[in-house]
N, C-alpha and C positions, 0 to 999 in steps of 0.2 A: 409468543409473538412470531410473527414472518415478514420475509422479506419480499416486497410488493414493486414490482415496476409503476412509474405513475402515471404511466400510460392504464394501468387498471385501479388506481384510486378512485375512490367515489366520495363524495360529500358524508360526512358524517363518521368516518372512519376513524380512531385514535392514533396516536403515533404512541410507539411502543417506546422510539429513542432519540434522543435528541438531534438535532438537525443543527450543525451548524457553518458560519460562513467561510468563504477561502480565507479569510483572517481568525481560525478562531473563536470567533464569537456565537453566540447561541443563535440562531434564526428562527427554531420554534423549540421548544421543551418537551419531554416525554409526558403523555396524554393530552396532549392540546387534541381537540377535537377538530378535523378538517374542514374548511369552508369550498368554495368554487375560487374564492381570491384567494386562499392560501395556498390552496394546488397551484394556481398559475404564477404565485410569488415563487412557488419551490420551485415550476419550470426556468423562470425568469434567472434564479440563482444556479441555476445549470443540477441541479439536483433531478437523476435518473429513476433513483429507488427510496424508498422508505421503507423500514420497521415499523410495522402497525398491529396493534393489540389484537384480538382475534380468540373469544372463548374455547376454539376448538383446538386453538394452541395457548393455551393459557400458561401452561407449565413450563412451555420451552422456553428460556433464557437466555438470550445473549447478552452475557454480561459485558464489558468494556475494559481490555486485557490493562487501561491505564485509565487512571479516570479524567473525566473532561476538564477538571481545572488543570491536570499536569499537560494535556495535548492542549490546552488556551494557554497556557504560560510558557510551554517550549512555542508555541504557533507564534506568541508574540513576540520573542524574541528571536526569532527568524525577521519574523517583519520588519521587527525595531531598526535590526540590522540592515535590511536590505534597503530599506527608508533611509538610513546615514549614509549608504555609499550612495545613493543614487542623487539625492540633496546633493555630494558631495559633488559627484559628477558633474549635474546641473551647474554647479558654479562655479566649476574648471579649479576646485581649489584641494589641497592632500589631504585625506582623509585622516583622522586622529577616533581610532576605537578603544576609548579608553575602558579598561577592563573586561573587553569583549570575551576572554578564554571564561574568566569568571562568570559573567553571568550566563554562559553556553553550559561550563558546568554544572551551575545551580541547575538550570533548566534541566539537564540531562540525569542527573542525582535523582530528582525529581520521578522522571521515566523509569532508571534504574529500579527503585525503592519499590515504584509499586509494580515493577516486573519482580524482584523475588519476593512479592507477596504474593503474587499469583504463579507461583512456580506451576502447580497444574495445570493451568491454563496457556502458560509459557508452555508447556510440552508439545501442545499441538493447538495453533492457534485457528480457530476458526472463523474470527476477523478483527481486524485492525480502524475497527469505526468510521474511517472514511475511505472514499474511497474518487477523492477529489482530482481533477487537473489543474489542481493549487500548488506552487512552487512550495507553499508553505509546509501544507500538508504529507506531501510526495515526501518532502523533507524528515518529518515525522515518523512517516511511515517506514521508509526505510533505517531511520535512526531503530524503532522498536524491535523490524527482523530482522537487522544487523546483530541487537544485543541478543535475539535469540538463539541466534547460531553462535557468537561467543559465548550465552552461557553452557551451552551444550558442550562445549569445544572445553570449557575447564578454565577458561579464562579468570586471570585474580580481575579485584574491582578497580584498580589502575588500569589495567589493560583494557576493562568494557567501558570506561570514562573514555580515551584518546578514540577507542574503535567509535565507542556516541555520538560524541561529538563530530568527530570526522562525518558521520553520518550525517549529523543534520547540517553538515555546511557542504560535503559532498557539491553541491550544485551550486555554490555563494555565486562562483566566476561569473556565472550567468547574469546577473546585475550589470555587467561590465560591456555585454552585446551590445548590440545595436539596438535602440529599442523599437524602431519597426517590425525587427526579427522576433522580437521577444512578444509582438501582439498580434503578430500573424495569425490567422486562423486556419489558414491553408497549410497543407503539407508542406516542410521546406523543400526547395529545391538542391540541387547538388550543389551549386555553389555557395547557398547558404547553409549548407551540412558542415563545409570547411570551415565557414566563419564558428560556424558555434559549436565545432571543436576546440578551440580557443579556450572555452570558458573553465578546462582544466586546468590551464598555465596561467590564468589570469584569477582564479581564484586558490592558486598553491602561495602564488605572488602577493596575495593578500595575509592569505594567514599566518605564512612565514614570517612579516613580520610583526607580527603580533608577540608581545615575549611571552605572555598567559595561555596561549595555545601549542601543543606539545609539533614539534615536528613529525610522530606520526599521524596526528589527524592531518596537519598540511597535504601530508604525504597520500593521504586516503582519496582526495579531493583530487593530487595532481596524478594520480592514478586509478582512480575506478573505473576509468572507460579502456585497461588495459587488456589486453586477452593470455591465455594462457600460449596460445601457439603462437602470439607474436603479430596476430593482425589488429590490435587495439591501438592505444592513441592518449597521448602526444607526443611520446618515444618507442612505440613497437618495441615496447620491453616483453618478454615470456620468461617461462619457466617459472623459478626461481626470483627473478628478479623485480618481480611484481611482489609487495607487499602481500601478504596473508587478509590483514585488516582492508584491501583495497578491492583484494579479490568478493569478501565477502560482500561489502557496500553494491561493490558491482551487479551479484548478482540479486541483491536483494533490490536495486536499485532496476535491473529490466523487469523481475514479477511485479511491482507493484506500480513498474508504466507497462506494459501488459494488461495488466488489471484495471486497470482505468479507461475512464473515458479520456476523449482527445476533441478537438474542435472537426476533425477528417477523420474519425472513427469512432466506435465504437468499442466498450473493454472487448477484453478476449477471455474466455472463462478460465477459470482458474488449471483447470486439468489440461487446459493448453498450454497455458503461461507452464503448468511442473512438468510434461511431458517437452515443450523446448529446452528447459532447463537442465530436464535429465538427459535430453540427447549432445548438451552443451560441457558434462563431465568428461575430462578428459582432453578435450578442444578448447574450450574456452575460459574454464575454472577447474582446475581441483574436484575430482573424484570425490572426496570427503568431504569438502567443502557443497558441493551440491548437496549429497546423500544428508547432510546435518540440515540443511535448510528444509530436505523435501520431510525430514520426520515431523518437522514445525508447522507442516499448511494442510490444513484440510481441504480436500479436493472440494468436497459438496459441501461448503459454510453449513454451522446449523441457523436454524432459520429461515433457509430459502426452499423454495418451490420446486421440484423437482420430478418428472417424467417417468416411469416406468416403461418396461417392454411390453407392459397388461396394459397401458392404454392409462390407467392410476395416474393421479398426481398427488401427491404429497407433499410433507412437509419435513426438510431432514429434522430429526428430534434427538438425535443422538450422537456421537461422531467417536466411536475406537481410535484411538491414535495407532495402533497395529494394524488396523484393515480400515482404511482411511475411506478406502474407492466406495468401501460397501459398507455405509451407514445406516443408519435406524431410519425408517420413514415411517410418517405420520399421514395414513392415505387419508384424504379428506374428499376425494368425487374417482369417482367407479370409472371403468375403461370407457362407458358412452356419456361420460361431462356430466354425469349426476351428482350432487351432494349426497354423501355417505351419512345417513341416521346419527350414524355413532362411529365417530373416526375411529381409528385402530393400527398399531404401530407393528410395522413388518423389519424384522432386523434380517438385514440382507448376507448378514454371517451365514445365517442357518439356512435362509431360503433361497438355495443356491441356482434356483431355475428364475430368481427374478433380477433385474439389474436396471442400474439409470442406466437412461438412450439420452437424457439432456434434461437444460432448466424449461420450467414452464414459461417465463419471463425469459424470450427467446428472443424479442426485441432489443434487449439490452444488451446482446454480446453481438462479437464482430465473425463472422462463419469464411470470413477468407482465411487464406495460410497467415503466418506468424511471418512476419517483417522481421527482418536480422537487428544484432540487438544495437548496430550502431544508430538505426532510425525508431526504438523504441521509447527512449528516453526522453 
């Protein structure tokens, strides 16, 4: 399979992986065969790209580092959640989340289990299945590469439960904004940046009192917008005094808004999102704390479509976790836009005169500079 901007689908085409909604739920299933009304249902749902079957990549698999019922059943307990404060709110009355720690856990037990099933895959992850501007999802997403830099880090299974869940509630506060704020489509302005700074102190204020939820996931939520030299937020804590488990949310929490799309942008490719990151070690996070994340992300997903300096486009098929930059390619059309007879895999190890110049789905990323990470999120 590969991964296809749908600005270049065509009618007739299979989806290789499931497709599903900012709640969750399934929108189309792997091989449903493409229509003209299902391309424009995918536009409609904000879906940029799709995995689509393709014999000349038949082999290449991207499997689903968690599977889709455990990313529906932590997605919907996001929801569930964020539906009871907001109900709540609506009717000016105290919120009562009865056994809310519990079922975050089950949910996240969940993610856990089938991350040390897939410990090789956890080594260097090559995607995390969505890649949504769903609260929900975002949520997800960063709960998954929080738990991988804990497992790398040595962490026991007490310690990646508070680090998880923190993760998936990381952004709870945000129910608590305004909700004008919260459906804008437009970039916020400066003075809505302050307001929804907030939603750290107003979602630590939540889960504290919750008695089933541990104080350092509270803790994770009321500080992952913190920095290492002291210019983060909602106490200009650094060093030290910044939580380990907040530091990491944090930064797993700007690659994967980075990585996204936005309603005023476009993602930003992955090698940008690990190249601000790595120039963020030291300043903003923990030295070690980046270097564990960046062993986790593959620059060039496999999967997707990718450029050569021969004018080649490909398809990455392979991905080293030691030489990440320079993957396998699967050239499928010649340097003047021909289809290749008989595709054929170039490993960029050995052929050290060739290298990606970029994706071929060049529509889909944002080619400005990287926005600092207080307006990434």
């Amino acid at each position: 399979m590969r991964l296809v901007s749908l600005r270049h689908i065509q009618p007739g085409m299979k989806l290789g992986r499931t497709v599903f909604t900012e709640d969750g739920k399934v929108l189309l299933g792997t091989g449903m065969q493409l229509t003209e009304r299902l391309i424009s249902g995918l536009e409609r749902a904000g879906v940029d790209s799709v995995y689509i079957d393709d014999p000349r990549t038949n082999d290449i698999v991207v499997e689903e580092v968690i599977r889709p019922q455990t990313r529906q059943v932590a997605v919907e307990a996001i929801e569930k959640t964020i539906k009871q404060i907001t109900n709540s709110n609506k009717l000016a009355r105290k919120i009562s989340l009865k056994e809310m720690g519990l079922h975050f856990q089950r949910a996240f037990s969940s993610i856990l289990d089938d991350l040390m099933q897939n410990k090789q895959m956890v080594g260097h992850l090559t995607t995390i299945s969505t890649h949504s501007p769903s609260l929900y999802h975002h949520s997800v997403n960063v709960a998954v590469l929080a738990t991988a830099v804990g497992m790398s880090l040595g962490y026991n299974r007490t310690q990646l439960i508070n680090l998880g869940v923190g993760a998936m509630l990381h952004d709870i506060g945000k129910v608590n904004l305004p909700e004008e704020l919260l459906l804008k489509t437009e970039r916020w302005t400066d003075e809505e940046k302050e307001i929804a700074k907030e939603h750290t102190m107003l979602g630590f204020n939540l889960l504290r009192k919750q008695h089933d939820i541990s104080l350092l996931s509270a803790h994770v939520c009321l500080q992952h917008h913190e920095r290492l030299n002291g210019s983060g937020y909602p106490q200009g804590l650094s060093g030290k005094q910044i939580h380990e488990f907040a530091q990491i949310v944090g930064l797993c929490d700007i690659y994967d808004s980075l990585t996204s799309p936005r309603p005023w942008r476009k993602r930003y490719m992955p090698q940008d999102a690990v190249e601000y990151l790595f120039g963020a070690g030291g300043t903003l996070f923990e030295h070690h704390l980046v270097n564990a994340f960046i062993k986790h992300i593959a620059i060039f997903p496999l999967g997707s479509s990718v450029v050569l300096n021969t004018g080649e486009v490909g398809v990455v098929s392979r991905v080293d976790p030691d030489y990440s930059h320079r993957p396998t390619v699967r050239v499928i059309r010649d340097g003047r836009g021909n289809d290749v007879p008989s595709p054929y895999d170039l490993d960029l190890k050995t052929n050290i005169r060739l290298f990606i110049v970029g994706f071929e789905d060049d529509d889909l990323f944002n080619v400005n500079s990287l926005e600092d990470s207080s307006s990434s999120s």
